[in-house]
C-alpha positions in Angstrom: -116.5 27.4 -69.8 -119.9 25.6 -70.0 -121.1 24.4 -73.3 -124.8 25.4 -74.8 -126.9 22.7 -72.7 -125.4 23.8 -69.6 -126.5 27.7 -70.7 -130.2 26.2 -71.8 -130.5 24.7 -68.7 -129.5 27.4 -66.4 -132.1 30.1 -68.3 -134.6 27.5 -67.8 -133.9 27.2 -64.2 -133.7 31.1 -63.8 -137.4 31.4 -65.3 -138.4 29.1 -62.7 -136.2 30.0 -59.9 -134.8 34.1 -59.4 -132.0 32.6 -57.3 -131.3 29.7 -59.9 -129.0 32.0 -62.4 -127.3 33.5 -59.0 -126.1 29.7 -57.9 -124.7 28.8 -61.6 -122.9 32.1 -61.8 -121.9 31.2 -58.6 -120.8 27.8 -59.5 -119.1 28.8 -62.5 -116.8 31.4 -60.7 -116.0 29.0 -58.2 -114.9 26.4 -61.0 -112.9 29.3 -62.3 -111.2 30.1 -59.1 -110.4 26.4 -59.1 -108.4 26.1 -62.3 -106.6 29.6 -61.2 -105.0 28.4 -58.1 -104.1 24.8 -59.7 -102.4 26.7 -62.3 -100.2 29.1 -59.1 -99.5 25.7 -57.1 -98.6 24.3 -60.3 -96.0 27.0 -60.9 -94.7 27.6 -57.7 -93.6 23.4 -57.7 -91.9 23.5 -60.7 -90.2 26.9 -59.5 -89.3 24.7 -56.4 -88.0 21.4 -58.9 -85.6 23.6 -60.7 -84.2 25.6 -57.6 -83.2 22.2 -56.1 -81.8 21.0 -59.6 -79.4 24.0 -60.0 -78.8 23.8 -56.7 -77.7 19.7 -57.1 -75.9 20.9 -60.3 -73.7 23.7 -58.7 -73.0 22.0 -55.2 -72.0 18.4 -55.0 -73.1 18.2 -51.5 -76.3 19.4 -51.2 -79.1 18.1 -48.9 -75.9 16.2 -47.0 -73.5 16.4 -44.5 -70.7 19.3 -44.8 -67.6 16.8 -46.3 -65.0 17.5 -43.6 -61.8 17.7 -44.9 -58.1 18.3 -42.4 -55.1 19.8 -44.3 -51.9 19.1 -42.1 -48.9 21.0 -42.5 -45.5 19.8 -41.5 -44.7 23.4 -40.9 -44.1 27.2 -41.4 -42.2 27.6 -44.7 -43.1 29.2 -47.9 -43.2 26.5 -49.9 -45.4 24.3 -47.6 -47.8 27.1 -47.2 -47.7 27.5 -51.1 -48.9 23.8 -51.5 -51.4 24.4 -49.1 -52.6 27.7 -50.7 -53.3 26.4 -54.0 -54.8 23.3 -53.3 -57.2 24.8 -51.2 -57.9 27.2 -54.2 -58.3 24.9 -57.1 -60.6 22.8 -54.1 -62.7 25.6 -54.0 -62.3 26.1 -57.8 -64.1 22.7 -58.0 -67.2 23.2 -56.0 -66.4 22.7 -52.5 -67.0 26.0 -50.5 -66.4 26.6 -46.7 -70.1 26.2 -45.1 -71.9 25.2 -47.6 -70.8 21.6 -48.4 -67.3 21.1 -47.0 -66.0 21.8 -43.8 -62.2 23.0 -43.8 -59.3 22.4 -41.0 -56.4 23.3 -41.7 -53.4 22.9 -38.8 -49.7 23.1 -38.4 -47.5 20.9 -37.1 -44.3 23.3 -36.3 -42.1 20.8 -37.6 -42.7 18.7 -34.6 -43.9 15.1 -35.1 -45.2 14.5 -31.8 -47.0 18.0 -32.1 -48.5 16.6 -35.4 -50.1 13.0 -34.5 -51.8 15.1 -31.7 -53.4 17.7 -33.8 -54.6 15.2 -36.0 -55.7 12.6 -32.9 -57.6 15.8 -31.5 -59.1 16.3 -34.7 -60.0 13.1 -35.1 -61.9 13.1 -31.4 -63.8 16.0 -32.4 -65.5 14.5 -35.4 -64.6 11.4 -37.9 -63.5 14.0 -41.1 -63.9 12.1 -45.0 -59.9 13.2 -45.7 -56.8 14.2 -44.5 -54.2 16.1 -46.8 -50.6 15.9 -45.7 -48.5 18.7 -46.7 -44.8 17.1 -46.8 -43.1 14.6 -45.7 -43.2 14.9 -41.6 -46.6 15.7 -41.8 -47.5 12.4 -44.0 -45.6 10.2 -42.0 -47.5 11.3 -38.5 -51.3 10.8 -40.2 -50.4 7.8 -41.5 -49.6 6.0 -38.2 -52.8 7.7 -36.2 -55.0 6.6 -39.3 -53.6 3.4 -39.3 -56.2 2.2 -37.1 -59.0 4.6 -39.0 -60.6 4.2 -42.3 -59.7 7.3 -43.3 -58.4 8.5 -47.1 -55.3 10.5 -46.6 -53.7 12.3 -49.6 -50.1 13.3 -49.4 -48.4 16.2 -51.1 -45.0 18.2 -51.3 -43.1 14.5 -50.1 -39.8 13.8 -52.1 -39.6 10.0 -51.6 -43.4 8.7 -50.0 -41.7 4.9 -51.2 -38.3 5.6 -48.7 -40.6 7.1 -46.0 -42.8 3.9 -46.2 -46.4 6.0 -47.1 -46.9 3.6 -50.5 -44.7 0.5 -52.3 -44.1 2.5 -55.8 -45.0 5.4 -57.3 -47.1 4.9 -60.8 -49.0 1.9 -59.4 -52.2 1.9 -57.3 -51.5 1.6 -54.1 -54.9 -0.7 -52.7 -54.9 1.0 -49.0 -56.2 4.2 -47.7 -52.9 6.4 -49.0 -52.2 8.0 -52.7 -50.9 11.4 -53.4 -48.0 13.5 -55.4 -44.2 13.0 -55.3 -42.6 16.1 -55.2 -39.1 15.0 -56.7 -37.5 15.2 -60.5 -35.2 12.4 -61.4 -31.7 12.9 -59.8 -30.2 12.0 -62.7 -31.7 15.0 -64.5 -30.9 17.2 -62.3 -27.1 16.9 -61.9 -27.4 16.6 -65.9 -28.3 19.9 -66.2 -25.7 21.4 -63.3 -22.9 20.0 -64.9 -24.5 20.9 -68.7 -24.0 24.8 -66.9 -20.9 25.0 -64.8 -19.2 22.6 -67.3 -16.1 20.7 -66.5 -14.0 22.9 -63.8 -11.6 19.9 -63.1 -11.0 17.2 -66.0 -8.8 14.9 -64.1 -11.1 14.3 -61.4 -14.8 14.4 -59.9 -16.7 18.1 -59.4 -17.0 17.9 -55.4 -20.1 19.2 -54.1 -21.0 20.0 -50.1 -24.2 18.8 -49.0 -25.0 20.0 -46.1 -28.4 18.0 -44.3 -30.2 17.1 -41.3 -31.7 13.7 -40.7 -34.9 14.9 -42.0 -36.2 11.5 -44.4 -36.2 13.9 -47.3 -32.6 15.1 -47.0 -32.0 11.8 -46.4 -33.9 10.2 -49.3 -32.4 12.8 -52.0 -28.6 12.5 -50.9 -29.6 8.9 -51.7 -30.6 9.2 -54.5 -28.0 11.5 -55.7 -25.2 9.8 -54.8 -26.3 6.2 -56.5 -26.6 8.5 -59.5 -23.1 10.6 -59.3 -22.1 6.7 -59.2 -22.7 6.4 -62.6 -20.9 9.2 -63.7 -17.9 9.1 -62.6 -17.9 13.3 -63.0 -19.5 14.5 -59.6 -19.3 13.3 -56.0 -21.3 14.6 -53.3 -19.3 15.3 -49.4 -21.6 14.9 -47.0 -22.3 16.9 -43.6 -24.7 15.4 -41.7 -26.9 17.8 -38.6 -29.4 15.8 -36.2 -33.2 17.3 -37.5 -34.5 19.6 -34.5 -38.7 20.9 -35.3 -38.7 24.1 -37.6 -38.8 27.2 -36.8 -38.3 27.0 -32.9 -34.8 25.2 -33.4 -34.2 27.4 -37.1 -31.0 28.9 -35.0 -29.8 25.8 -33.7 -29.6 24.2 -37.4 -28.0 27.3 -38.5 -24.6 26.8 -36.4 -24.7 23.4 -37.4 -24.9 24.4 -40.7 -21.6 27.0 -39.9 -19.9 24.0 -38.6 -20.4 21.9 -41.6 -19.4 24.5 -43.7 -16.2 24.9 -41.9 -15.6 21.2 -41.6 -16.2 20.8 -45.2 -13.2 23.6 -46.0 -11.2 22.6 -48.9 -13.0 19.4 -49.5 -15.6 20.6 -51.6 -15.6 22.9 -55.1 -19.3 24.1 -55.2 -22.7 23.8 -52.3 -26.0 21.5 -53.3 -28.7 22.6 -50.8 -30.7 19.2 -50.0 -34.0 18.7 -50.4 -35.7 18.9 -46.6 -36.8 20.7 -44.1 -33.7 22.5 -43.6 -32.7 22.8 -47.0 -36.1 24.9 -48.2 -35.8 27.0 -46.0 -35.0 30.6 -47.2 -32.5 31.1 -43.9 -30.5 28.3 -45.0 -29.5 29.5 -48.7 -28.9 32.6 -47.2 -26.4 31.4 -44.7 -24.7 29.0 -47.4 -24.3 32.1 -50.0 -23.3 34.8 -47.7 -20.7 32.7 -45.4 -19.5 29.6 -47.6 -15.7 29.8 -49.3 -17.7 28.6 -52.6 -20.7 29.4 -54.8 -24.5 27.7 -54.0 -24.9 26.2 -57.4 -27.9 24.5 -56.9 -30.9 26.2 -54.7 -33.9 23.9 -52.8 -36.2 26.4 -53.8 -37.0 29.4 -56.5 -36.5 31.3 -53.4 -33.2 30.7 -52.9 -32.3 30.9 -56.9 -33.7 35.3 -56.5 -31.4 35.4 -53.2 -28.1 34.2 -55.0 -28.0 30.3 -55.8 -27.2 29.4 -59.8 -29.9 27.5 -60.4 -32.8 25.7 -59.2 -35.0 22.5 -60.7 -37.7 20.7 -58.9 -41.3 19.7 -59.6 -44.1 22.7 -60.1 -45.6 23.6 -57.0 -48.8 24.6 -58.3 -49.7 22.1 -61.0 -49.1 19.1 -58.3 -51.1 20.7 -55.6 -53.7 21.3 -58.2 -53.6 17.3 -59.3 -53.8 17.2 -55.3 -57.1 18.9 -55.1 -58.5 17.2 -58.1 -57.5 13.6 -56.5 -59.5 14.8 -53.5 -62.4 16.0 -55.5 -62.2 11.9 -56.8 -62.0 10.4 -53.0 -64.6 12.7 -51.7 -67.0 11.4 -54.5 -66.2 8.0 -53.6 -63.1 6.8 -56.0 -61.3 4.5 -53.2 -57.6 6.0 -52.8 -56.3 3.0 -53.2 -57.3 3.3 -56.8 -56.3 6.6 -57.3 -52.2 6.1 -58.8 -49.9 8.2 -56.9 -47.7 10.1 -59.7 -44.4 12.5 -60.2 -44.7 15.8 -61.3 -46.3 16.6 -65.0 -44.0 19.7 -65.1 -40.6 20.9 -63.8 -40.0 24.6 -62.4 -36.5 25.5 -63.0 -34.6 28.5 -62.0 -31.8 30.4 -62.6 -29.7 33.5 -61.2 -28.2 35.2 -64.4 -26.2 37.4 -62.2 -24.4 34.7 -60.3 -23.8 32.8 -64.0 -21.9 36.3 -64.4 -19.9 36.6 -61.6 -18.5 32.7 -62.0 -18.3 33.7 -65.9 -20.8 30.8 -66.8 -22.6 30.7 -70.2 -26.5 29.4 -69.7 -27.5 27.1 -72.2 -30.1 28.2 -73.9 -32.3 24.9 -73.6 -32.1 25.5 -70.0 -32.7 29.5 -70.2 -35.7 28.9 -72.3 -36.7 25.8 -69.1 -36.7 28.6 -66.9 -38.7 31.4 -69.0 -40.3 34.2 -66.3 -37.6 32.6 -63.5 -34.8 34.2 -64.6 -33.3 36.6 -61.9 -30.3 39.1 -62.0 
């Protein structure tokens, strides 16, 4: 607005000049017009400042590239898949969404480790990604040697002993190179605590035999192990071994599966009860079925949940889910740039434990109740 002077001064003009009152009107509508489209551009940058704020706030990666990230599976078995599944949920959970800010491949290996270091190699050709997941132990083991020659983060998951398949030195210590992850494995020492705290003491003078039937697969390996250096100790259990040459799951499943007749065969007499290995082999849902509809004597302890709701006693391993959520949130840390060599590779914060009620029946077993109350919504009939 103009102040009195400038209204003096324009009816003096206008006495004057006719067109002198015309021009300040003029004049004042064009200041006005001024201050009216300040005040829209005005508006319509801050509108812009707070879409790219919310926009910073909701998606980590905005305004840069798509953060590629390769998930290799070992191969086609519930529980790899279920690792898989989940991490990629509680990933997506997080902020990163397919498109928009990350970039997902997700491949499997078909139990093959030649079949495995060249989907990864391929991968690699195509475009430098900023992680690879490894979904057990097969699958670790091949991306580890093709990104030994990369600076690449790769984060293991489901692997059962990543110190005995040389991926890191210890568990529980940072590991200073390009590897961390989650050990999927529970104490062995636990584990054939709680067996023998359910089938009790069958045979007093002597050792509770268990068959262990397993292929060469480094997990099956690792955990017989680990097993046996504990049943050691005891004195009370003893673990006969049948060894089968690993072949890639599923397209050799069959194969493994007479093998796994022969063993039982050969193991005749020798053993009192079956212990499904960890593995490959052992997870797999064809296996317990074989081992509870053919063997001479009970499956007492299953490799998965799976096999606890076909038949086996019982089951105890690390949760699936909360370590492939602790997965995702470890990659969440690499991709913002927490070196994984920093990151501490760790054991499972929970145990998932299992048990068949029905086959407790049958063998006329009493469940503790400590363990029955372990197990909760995984108790089966």
């Amino acid at each position: 607005m103009f102040d009195s002077s400038s209204i003096e001064t324009a009816i003096e003009l206008s006495e004057n000049d006719p067109f002198a009152e015309q021009g300040v009107i003029q004049q004042t509508g064009e200041r006005m017009d001024s201050r009216i489209i300040w005040s829209v551009f005005m508006k319509i940058v801050k509108f812009f400042i707070l879409l790219v704020v919310v926009n910073v706030a909701v998606f980590p990666c905005f305004g840069n590239e798509l953060k590629r990230v390769v998930v290799l599976e070992t191969m086609t078995l519930p529980i790899v898949q279920q690792f898989t599944d989940v991490f990629l949920s509680k990933f997506q959970e997080m902020g990163y969404t397919e498109g928009k800010n990350s970039e997902l491949i997700r491949m499997n290996a078909q139990g093959d480790p030649k079949r495995a270091e060249k989907l990864l190699s391929d991968a690699l050709d195509e475009k430098k990604p900023d992680l690879v997941v490894a979904v057990a132990t097969l699958a670790s083991k091949a991306a580890q040697t093709v990104l030994k020659v990369h600076n690449i983060p790769l984060l293991f998951m489901s692997v059962t002993d990543p110190v005995g398949a040389g991926l890191i030195d210890s568990v529980g210590e940072p590991t200073g190179t390009n590897i961390t992850g989650k050990a999927h494995y529970v104490s062995a020492d636990i584990k054939i605590e709680l067996t023998l705290r359910i089938i009790g003491k069958i045979a007093p003078h002597r050792p509770i035999r268990f068959g262990y039937i397993y292929s060469t697969y480094p997990s099956a390996i690792s955990d017989l192990r680990r097993l046996e250096a504990s049943a050691k100790k005891r004195k009370d259990i003893e673990f006969v071994p049948y060894e089968i040459p690993y072949h890639p799951i599923p397209q050799y499943t069959d194969l493994l599966l007479e093998k796994v007749l022969t063993g039982m065969q050969a193991l005749e007499g020798k053993m009192d009860f079956l212990w499904a290995p960890r593995g490959a082999l052992g997870v797999s849902p064809e296996y317990s079925q074989i081992l509870i509809e053919k063997a001479s004597v009970p499956l007492i302890v299953g490799a998965t949940e799976e096999s606890v709701k076909q038949g086996a006693l019982f089951h105890v391993t690390g949760d699936p889910v909360s370590q492939a959520e602790d997965a995702a949130i470890m990659a969440k840390s690499i991709l913002e740039g927490t070196p994984p060599g920093a990151i501490v590779p760790s054991l499972p914060n929970r145990i998932q434990v299992a048990v068949n009620l029905s086959t407790a029946l049958k063998m006329k077993l009493a469940v503790p109740s400590d363990i029955l109350e372990l197990a909760k919504d995984r108790i089966y009939h």
